[in-house]
C-alpha positions in Angstrom: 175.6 -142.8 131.2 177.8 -140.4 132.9 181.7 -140.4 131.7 184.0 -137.6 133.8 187.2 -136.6 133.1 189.4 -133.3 134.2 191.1 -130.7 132.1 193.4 -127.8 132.8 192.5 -124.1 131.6 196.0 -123.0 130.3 196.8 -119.1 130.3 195.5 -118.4 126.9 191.5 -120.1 128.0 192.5 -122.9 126.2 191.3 -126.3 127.2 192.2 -129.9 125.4 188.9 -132.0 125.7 190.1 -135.1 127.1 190.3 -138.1 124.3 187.7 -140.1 126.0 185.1 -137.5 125.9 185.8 -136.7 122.5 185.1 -140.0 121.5 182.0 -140.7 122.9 180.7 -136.9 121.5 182.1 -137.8 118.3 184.6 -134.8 118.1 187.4 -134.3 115.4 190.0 -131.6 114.1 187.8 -128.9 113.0 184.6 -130.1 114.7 182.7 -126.8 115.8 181.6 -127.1 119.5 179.2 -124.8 122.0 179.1 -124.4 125.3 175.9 -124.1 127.1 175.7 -122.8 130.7 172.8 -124.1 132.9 170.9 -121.9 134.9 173.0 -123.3 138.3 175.9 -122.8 136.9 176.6 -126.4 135.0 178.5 -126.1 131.4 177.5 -128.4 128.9 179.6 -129.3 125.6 178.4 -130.7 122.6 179.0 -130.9 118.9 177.5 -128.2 116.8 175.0 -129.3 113.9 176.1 -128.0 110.6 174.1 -124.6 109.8 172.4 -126.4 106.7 171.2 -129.2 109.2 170.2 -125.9 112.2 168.2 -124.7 109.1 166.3 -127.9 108.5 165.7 -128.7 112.3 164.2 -124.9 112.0 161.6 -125.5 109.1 160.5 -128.6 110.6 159.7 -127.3 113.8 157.6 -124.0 112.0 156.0 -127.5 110.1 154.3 -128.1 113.5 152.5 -124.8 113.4 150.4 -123.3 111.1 152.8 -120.4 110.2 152.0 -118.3 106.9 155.3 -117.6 105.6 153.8 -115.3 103.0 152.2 -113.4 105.2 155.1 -113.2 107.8 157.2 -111.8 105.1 154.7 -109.2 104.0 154.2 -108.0 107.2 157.7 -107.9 108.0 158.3 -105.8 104.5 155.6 -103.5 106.0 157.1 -103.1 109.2 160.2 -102.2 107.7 159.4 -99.6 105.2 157.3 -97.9 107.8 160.4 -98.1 109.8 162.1 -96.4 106.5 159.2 -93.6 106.2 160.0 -92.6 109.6 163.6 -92.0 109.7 163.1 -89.7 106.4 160.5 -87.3 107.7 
């Protein structure tokens, strides 16, 4: 389904989404929003997901692999203390 609707960029980069597409997204006061631009130059709009929910989407897709979280972490702790030795020598 395609809905369009025009807006006005006022001095300040302000835009007012127009009512109808912030009904179909969903969008109220204080709803946190991104814009996404395409490759060719298209803009997309949508609703953020809270960060708790952006976490969660995270873990389950590392679910799908075998990851070893342990081992990611030591590794990482390693990296970064060799990082530390260097800067001190």
């Amino acid at each position: 389904m395609s809905i369009t609707a025009n807006a006005t960029i006022t001095s300040k980069g302000q835009v007012t989404i127009p009512k109808r597409i912030r009904d179909e997204l969903g969008l109220t006061t204080g709803t946190e929003i991104e814009f996404i631009i395409e490759e060719d130059g298209t803009i997309r709009v949508r609703p953020m997901e809270p960060a708790l929910q952006r976490l969660r989407s995270v873990k389950e897709q590392l679910a799908t692999y075998d990851v070893d979280i342990k081992k990611m972490r030591r590794e990482s702790k390693d990296a970064w203390s060799s990082h530390i030795d260097e800067g001190h020598r």
